[in-house]
C-alpha positions, 0 to 999 in steps of 0.5 A: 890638402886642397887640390891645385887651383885654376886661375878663376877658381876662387875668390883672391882671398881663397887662393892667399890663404891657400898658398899660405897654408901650402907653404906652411906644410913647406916649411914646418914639415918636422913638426907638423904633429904639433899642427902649426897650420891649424889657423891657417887652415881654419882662415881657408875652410871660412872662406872656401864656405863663403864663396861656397855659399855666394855661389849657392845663392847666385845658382838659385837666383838663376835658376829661378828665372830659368825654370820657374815650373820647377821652383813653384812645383818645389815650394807645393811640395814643400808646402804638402810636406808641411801639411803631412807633418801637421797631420802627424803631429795632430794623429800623435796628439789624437793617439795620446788622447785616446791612451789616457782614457783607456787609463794608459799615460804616454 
């Protein structure tokens, strides 16, 4: 079960579905093993993964304009990453070339 929610938390979507899912467990405490809050739960997981993701981009927007260093030293690291991983990926080919002349299929 979710934890108790500050007023601002969550979207007002968020904090329906999640007095709906509490009064769900509420009511049908006896027959919880046949899991009837199971949509309910489904609807606050979409949602609480919706806001989760808004608040990912807006954190990024930001930090963007606060600390462009940083962001450009993440896309080169990224960009050498991508680089080591073709190098890899040529050194694999390469050590199958030489196997199959020595007579050895990979």
């Amino acid at each position: 079960m979710h934890p108790v929610v500050k007023e601002g938390d969550h979207s007002k979507e968020c904090v329906d579905a999640m007095n709906a899912l509490m009064e769900c467990y509420k009511t049908r405490n006896v027959v919880n093993f046949l899991n009837p809050c199971t949509d309910k739960k489904k609807l606050l997981d979409i949602c609480l993964d919706n806001e989760y993701e808004t608040r990912y981009a807006q954190n990024q927007k930001e930090a963007e304009k606060v600390y462009p260093a940083f962001h450009q030293l993440k896309k080169l690291r990224e960009e050498q990453e991508k680089k080591s991983k073709e190098n890899r990926k040529l050194s694999a080919e390469e050590k199958a070339k030489i196997l199959e002349r020595e007579g050895n299929k990979v």
